[in-house]
Biopython code that builds the backbone (N, CA, C, O; Angstrom):
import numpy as np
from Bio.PDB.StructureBuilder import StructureBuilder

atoms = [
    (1, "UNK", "N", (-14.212, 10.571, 5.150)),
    (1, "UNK", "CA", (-13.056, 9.718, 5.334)),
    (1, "UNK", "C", (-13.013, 8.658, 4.231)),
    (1, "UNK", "O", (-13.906, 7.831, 4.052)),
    (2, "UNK", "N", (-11.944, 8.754, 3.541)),
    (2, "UNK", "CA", (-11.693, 7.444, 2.724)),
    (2, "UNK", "C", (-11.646, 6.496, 2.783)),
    (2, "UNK", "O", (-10.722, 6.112, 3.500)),
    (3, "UNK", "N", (-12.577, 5.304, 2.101)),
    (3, "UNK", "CA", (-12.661, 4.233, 2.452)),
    (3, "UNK", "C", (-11.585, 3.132, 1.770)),
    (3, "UNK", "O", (-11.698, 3.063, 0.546)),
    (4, "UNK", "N", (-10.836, 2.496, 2.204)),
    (4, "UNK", "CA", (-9.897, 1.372, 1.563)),
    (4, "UNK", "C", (-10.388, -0.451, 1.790)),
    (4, "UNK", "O", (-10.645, -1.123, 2.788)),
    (5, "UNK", "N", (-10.358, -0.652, 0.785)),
    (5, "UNK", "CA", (-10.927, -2.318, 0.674)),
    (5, "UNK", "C", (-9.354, -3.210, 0.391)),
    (5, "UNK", "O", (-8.736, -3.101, -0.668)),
    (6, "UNK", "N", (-9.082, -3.721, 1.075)),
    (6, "UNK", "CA", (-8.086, -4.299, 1.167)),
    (6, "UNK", "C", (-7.892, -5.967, 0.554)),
    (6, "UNK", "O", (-8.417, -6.851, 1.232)),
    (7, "UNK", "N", (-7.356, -6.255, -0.356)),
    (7, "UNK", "CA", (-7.778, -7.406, -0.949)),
    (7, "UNK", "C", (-6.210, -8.340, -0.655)),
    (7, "UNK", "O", (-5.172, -7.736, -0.924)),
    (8, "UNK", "N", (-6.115, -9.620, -0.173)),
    (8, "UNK", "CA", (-4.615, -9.767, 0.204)),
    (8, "UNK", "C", (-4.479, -11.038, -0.970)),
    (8, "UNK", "O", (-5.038, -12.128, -0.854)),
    (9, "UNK", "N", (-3.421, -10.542, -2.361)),
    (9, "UNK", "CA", (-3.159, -12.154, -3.063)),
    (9, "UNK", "C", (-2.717, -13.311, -2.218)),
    (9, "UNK", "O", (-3.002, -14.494, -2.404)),
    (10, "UNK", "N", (-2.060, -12.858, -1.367)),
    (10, "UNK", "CA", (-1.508, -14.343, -0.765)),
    (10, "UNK", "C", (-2.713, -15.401, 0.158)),
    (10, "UNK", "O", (-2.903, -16.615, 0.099)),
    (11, "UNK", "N", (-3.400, -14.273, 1.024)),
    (11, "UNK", "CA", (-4.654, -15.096, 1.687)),
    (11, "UNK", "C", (-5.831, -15.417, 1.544)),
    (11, "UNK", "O", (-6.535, -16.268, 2.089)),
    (12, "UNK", "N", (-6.112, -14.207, 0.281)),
    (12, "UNK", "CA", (-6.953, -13.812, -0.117)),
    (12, "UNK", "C", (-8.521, -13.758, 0.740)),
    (12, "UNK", "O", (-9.637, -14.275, 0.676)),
    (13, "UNK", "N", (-7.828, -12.864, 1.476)),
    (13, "UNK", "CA", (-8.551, -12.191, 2.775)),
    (13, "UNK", "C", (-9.154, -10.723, 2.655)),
    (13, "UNK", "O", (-8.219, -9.923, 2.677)),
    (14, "UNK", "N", (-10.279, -10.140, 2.546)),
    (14, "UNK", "CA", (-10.933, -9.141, 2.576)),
    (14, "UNK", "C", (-10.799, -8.200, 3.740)),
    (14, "UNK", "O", (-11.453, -8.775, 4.611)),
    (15, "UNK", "N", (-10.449, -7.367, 4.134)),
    (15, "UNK", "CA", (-10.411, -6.455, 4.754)),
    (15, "UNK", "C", (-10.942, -5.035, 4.483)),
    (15, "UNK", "O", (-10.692, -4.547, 3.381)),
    (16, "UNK", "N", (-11.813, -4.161, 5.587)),
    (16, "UNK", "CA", (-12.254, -2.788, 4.890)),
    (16, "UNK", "C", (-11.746, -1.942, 6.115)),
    (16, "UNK", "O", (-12.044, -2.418, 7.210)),
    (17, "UNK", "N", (-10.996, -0.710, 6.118)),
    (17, "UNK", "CA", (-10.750, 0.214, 6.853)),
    (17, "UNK", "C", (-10.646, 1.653, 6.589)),
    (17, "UNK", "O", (-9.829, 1.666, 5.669)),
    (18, "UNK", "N", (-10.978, 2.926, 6.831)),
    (18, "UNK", "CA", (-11.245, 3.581, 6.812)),
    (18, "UNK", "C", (-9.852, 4.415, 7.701)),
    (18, "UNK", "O", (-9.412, 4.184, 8.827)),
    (19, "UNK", "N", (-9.384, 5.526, 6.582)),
    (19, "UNK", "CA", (-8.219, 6.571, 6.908)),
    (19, "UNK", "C", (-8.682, 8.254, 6.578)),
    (19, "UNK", "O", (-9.700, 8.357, 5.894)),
    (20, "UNK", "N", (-8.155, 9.282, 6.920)),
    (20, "UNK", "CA", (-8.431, 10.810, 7.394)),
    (20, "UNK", "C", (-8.013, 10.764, 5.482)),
    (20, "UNK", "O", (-7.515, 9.860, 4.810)),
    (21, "UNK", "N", (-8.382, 11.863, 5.178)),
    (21, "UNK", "CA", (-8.026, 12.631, 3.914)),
    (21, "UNK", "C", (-6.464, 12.875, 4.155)),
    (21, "UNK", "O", (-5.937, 13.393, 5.139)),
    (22, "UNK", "N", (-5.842, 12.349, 2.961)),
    (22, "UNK", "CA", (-4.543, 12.485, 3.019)),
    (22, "UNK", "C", (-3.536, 11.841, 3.869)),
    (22, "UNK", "O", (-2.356, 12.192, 3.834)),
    (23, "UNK", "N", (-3.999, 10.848, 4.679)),
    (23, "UNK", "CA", (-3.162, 9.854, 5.017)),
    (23, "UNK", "C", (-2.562, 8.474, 4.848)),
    (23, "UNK", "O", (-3.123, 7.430, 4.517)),
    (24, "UNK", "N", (-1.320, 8.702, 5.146)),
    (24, "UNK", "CA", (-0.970, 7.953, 4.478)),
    (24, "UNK", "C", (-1.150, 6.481, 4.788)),
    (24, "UNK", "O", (-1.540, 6.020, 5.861)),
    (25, "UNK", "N", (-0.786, 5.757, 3.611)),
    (25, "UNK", "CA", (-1.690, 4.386, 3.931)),
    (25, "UNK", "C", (-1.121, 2.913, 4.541)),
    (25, "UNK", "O", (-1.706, 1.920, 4.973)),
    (26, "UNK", "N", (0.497, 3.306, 4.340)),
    (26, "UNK", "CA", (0.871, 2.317, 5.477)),
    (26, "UNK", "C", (0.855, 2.355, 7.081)),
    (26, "UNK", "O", (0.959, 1.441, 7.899)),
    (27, "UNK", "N", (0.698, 3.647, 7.228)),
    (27, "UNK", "CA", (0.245, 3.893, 8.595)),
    (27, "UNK", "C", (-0.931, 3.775, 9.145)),
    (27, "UNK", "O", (-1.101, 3.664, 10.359)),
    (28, "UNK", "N", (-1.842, 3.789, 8.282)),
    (28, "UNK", "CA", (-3.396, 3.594, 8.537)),
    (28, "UNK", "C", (-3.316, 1.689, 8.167)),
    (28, "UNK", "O", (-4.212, 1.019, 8.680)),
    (29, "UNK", "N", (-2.612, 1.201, 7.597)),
    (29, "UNK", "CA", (-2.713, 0.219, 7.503)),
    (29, "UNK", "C", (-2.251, -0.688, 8.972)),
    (29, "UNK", "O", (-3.074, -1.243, 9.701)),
    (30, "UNK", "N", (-1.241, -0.687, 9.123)),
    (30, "UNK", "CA", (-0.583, -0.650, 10.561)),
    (30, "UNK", "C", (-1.254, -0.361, 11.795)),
    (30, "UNK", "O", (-0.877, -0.804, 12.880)),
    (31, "UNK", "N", (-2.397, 0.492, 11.603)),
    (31, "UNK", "CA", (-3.124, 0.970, 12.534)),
    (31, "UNK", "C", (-4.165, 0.302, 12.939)),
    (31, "UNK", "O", (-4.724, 0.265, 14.035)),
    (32, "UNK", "N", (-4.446, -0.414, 11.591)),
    (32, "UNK", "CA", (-5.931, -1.138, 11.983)),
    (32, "UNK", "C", (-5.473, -2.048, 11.653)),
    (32, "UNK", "O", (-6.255, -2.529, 10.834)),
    (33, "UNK", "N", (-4.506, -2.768, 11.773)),
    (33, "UNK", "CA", (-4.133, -4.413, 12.081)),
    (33, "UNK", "C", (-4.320, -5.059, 10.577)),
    (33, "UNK", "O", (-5.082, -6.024, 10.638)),
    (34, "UNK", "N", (-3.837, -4.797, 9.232)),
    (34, "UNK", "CA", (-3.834, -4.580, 7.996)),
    (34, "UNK", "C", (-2.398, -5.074, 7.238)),
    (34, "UNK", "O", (-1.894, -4.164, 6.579)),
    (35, "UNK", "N", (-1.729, -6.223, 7.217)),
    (35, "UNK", "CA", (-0.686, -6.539, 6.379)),
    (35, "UNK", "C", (-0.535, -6.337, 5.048)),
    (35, "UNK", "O", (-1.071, -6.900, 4.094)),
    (36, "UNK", "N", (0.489, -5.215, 5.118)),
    (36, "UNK", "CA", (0.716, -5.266, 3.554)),
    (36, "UNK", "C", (1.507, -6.325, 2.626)),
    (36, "UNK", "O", (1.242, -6.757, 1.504)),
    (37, "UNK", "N", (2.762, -6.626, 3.666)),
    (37, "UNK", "CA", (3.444, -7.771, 3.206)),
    (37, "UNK", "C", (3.405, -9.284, 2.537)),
    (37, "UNK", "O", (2.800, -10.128, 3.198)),
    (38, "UNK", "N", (3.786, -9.555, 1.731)),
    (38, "UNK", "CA", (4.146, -11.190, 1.768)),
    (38, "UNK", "C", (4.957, -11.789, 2.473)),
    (38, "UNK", "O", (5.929, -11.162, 2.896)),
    (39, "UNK", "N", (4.785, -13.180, 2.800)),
    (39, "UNK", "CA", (6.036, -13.736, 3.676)),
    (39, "UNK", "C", (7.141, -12.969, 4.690)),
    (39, "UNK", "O", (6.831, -12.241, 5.634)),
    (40, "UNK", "N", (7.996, -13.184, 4.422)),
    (40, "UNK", "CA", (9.036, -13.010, 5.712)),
    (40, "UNK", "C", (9.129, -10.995, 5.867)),
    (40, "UNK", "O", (9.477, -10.229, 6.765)),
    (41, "UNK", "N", (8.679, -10.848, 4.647)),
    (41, "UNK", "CA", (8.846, -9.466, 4.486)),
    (41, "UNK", "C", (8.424, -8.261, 4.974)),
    (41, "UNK", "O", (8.827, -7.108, 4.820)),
    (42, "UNK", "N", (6.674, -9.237, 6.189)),
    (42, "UNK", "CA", (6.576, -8.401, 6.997)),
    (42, "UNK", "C", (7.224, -8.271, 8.265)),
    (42, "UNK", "O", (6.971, -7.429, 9.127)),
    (43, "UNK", "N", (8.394, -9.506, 8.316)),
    (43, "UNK", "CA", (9.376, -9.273, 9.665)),
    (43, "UNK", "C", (10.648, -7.771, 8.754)),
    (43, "UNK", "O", (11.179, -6.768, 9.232)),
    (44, "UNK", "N", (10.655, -8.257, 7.620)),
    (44, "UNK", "CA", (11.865, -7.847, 7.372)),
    (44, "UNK", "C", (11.468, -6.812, 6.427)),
    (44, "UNK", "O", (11.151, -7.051, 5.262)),
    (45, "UNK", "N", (11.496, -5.628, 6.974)),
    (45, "UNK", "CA", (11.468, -4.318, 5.973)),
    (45, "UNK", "C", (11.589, -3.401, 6.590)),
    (45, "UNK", "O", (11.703, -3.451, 7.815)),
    (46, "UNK", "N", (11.600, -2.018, 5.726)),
    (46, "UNK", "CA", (12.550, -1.195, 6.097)),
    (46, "UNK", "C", (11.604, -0.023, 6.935)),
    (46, "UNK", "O", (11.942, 1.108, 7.284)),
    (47, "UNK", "N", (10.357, -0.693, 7.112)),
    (47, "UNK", "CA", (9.640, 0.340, 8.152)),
    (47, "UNK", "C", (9.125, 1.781, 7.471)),
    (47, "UNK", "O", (8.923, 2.798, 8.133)),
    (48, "UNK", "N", (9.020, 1.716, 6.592)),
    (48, "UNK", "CA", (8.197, 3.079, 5.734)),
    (48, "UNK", "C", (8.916, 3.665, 5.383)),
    (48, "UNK", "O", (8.465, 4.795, 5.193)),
    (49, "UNK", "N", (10.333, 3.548, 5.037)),
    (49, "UNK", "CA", (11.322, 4.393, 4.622)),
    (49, "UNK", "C", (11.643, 4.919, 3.053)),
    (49, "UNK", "O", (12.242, 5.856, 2.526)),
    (50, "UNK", "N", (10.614, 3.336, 2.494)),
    (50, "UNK", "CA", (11.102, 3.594, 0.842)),
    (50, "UNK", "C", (11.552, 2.469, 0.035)),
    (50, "UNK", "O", (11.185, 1.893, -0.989)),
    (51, "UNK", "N", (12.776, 2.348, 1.154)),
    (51, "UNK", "CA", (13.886, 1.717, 0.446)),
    (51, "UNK", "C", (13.601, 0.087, 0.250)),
    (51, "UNK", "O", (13.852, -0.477, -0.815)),
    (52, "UNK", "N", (13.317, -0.266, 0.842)),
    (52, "UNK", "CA", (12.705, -2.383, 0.311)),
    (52, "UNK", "C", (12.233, -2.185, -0.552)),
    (52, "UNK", "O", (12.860, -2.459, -1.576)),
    (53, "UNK", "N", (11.151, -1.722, -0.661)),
    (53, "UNK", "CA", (9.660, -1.396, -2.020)),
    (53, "UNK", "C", (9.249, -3.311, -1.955)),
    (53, "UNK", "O", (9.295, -4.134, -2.869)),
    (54, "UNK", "N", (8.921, -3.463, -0.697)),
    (54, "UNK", "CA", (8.042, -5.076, -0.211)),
    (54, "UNK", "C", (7.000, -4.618, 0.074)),
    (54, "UNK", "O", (6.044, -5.275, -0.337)),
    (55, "UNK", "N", (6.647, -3.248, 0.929)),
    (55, "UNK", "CA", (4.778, -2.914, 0.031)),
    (55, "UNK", "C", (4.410, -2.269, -0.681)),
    (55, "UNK", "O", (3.940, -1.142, -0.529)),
    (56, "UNK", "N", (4.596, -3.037, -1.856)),
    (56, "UNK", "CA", (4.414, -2.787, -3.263)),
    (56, "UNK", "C", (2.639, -3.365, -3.226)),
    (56, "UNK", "O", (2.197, -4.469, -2.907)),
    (57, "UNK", "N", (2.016, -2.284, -3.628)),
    (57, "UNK", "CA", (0.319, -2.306, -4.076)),
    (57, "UNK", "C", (-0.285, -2.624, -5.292)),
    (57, "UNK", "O", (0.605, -2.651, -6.142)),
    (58, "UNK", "N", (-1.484, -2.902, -5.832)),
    (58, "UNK", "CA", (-1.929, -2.080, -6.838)),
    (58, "UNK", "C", (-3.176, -1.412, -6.320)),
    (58, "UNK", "O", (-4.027, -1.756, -5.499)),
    (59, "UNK", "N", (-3.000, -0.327, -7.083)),
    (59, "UNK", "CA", (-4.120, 0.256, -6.729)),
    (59, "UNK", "C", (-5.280, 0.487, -7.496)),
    (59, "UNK", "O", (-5.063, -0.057, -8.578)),
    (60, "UNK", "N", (-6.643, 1.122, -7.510)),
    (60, "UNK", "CA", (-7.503, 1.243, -8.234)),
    (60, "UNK", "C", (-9.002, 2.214, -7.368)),
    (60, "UNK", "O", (-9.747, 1.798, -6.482)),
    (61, "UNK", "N", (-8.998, 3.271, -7.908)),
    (61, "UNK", "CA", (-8.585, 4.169, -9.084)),
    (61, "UNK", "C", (-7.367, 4.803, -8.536)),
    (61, "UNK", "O", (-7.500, 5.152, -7.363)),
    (62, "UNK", "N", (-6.227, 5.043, -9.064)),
    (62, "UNK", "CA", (-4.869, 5.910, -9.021)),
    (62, "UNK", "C", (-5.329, 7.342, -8.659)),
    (62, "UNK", "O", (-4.942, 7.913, -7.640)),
    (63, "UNK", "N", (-6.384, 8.015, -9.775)),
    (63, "UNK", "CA", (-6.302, 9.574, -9.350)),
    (63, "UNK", "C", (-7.232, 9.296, -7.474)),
    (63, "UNK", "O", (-7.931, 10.175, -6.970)),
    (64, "UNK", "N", (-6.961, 7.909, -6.798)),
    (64, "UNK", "CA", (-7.617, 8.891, -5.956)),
    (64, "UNK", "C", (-6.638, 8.890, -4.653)),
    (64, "UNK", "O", (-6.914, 9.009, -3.459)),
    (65, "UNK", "N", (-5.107, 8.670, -5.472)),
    (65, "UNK", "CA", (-3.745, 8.560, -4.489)),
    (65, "UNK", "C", (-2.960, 9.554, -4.781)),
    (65, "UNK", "O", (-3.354, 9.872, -5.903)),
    (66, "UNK", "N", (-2.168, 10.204, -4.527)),
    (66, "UNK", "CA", (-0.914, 10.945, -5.123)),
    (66, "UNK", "C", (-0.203, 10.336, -6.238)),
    (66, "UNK", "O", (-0.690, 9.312, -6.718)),
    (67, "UNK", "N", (0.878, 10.810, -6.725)),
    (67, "UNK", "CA", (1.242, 10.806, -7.904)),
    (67, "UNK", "C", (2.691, 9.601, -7.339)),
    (67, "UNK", "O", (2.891, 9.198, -6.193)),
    (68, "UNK", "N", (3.335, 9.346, -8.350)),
    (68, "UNK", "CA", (4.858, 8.638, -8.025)),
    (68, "UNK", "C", (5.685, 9.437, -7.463)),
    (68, "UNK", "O", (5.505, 10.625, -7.732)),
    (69, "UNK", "N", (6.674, 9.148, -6.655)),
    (69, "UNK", "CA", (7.356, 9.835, -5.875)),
    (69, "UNK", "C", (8.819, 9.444, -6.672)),
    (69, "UNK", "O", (8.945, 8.533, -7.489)),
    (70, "UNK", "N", (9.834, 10.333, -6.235)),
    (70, "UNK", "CA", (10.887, 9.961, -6.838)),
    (70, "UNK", "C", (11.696, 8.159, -6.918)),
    (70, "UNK", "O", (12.329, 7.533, -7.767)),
    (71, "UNK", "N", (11.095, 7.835, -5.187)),
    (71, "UNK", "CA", (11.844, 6.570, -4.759)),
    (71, "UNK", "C", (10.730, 5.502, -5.499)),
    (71, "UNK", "O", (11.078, 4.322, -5.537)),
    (72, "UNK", "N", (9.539, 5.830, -6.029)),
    (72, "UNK", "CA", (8.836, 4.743, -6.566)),
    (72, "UNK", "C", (9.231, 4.575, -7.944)),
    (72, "UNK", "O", (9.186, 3.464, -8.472)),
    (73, "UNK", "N", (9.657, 5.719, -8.624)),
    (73, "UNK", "CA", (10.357, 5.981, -9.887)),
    (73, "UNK", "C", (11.869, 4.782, -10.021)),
    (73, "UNK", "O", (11.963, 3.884, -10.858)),
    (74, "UNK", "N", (12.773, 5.081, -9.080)),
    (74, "UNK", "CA", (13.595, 4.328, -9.170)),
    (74, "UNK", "C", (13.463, 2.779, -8.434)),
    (74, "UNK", "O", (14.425, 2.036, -8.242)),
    (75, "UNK", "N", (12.055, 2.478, -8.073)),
    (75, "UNK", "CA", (11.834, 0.843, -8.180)),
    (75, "UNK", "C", (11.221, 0.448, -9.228)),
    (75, "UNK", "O", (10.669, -0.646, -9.351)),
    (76, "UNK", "N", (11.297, 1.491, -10.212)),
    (76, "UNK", "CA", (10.622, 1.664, -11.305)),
    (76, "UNK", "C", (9.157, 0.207, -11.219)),
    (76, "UNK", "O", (9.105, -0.931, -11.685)),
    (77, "UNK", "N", (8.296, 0.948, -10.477)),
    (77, "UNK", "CA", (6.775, -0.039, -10.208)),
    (77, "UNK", "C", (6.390, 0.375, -11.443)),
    (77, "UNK", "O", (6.783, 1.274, -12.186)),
    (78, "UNK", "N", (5.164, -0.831, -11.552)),
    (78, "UNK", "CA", (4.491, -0.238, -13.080)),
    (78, "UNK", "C", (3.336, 0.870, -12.518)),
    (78, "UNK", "O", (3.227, 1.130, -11.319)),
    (79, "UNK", "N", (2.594, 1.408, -13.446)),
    (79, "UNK", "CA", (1.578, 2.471, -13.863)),
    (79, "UNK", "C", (0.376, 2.373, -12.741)),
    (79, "UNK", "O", (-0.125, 3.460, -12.454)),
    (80, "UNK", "N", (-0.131, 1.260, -12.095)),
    (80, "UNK", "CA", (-1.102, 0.844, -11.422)),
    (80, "UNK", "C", (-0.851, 0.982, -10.403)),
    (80, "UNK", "O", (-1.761, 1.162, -9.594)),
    (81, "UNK", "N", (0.728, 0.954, -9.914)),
    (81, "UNK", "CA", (0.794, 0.480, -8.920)),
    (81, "UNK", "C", (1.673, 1.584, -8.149)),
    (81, "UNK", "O", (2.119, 2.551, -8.766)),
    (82, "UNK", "N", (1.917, 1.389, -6.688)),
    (82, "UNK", "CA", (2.436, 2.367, -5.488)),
    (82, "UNK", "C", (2.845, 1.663, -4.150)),
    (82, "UNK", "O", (2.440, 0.593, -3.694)),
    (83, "UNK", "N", (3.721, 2.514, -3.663)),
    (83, "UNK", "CA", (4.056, 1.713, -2.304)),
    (83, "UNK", "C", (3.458, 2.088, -1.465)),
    (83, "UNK", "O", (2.981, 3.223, -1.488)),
    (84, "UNK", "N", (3.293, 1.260, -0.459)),
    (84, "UNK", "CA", (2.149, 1.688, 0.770)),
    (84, "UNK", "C", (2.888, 2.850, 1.287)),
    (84, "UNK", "O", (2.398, 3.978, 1.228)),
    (85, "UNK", "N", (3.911, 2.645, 1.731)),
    (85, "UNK", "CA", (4.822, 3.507, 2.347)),
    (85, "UNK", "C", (4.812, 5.402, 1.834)),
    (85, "UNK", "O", (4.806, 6.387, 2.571)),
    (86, "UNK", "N", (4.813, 5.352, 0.884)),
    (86, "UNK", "CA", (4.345, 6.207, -0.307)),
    (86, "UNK", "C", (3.185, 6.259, -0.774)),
    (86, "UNK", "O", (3.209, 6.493, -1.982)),
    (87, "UNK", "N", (2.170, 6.144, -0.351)),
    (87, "UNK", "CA", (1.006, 6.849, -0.825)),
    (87, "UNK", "C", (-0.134, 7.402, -0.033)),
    (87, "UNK", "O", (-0.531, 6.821, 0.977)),
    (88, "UNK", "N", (-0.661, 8.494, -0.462)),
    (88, "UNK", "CA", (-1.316, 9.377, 0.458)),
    (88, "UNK", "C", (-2.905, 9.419, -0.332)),
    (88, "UNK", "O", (-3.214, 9.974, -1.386)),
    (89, "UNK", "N", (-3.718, 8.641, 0.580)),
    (89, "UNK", "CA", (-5.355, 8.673, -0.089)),
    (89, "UNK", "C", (-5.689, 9.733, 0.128)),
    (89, "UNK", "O", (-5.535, 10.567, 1.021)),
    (90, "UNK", "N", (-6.510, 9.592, -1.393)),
    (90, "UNK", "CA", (-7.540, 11.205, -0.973)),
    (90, "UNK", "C", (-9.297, 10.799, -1.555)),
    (90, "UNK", "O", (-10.139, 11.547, -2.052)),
    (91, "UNK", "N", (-9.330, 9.991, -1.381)),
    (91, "UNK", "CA", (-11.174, 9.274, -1.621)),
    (91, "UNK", "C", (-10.765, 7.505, -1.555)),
    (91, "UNK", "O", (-9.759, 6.904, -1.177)),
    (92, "UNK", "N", (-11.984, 7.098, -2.081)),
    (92, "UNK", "CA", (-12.038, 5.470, -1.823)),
    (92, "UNK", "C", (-10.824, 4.868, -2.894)),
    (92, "UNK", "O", (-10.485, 5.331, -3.983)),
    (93, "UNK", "N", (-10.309, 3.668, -2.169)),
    (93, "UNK", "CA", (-9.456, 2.791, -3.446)),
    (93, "UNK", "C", (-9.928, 1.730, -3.150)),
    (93, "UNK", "O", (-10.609, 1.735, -2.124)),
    (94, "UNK", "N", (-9.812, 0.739, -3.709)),
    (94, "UNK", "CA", (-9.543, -0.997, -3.332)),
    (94, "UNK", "C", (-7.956, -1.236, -4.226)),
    (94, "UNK", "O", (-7.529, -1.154, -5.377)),
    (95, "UNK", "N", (-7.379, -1.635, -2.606)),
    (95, "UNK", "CA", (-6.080, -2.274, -3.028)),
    (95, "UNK", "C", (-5.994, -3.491, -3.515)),
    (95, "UNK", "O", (-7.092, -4.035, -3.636)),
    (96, "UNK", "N", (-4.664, -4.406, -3.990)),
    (96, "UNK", "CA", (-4.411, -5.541, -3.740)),
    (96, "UNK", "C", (-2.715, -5.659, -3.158)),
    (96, "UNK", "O", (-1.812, -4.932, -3.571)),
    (97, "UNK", "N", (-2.593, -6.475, -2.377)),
    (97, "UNK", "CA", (-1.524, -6.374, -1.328)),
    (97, "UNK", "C", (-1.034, -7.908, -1.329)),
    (97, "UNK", "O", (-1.442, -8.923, -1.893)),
    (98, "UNK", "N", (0.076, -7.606, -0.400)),
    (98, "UNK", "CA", (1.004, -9.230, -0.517)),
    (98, "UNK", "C", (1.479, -9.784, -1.975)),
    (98, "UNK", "O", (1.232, -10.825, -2.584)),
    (99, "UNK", "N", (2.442, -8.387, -2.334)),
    (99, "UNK", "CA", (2.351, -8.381, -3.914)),
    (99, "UNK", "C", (4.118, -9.332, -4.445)),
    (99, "UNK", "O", (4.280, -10.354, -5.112)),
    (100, "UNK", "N", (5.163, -8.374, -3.753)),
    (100, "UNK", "CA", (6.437, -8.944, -3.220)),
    (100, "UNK", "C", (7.036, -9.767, -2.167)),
    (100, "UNK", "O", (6.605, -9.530, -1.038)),
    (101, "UNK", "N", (7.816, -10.563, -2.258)),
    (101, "UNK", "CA", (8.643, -11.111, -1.197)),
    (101, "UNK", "C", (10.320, -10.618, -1.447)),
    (101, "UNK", "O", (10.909, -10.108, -2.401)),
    (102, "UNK", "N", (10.687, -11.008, -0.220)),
    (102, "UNK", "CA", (12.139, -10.567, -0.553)),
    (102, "UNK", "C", (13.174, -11.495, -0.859)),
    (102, "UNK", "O", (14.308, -11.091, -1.116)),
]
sb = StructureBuilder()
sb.init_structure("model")
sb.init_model(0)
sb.init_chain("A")
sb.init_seg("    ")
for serial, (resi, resn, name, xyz) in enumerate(atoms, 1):
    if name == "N":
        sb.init_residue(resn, " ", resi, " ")
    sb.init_atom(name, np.array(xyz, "f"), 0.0, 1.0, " ", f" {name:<3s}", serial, name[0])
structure = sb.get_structure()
């Protein structure tokens, strides 16, 4: 099981939780009591759909997430980075989170 280290800019709060191969990581985030958001943005978003791009990540190492998806393309994120909503682990990362507000 993949391990995720969760690093938050805004609280800068440590968190470690553990998700299945290939799941995805706002749901595993959600699961184990894990904010991706900044500010108001975890009242206000669009629920894993895509479309906000308010959990916006970085990640590290990339090859050990899936690739960009079309809808991360047109929030055009930079190179490092992925939406929670959109990305599917497949070994250990350490994130950093609470990246956007709205």
């Amino acid at each position: 099981m993949p391990k995720i280290t969760v690093h938050n800019s805004d609280t800068g709060e440590v968190k470690v939780f553990k998700v299945g191969y290939g799941a995805n990581l706002r749901k595993g985030a959600v699961f184990n009591d894990v904010v991706l958001y900044k500010g108001m943005a975890a009242q206000l978003n669009c629920r894993g759909m895509g479309l906000c791009g308010t959990c916006l990540i970085e990640v590290e190492p990339l090859e050990n997430v899936n690739g960009h998806s079309l809808i991360e393309k047109l929030h055009r994120i930079g190179p490092n980075q992925k939406l929670g909503c959109r990305a599917k682990v497949y070994g250990d990362i350490t994130i950093k989170v609470a990246l956007k507000d709205l």
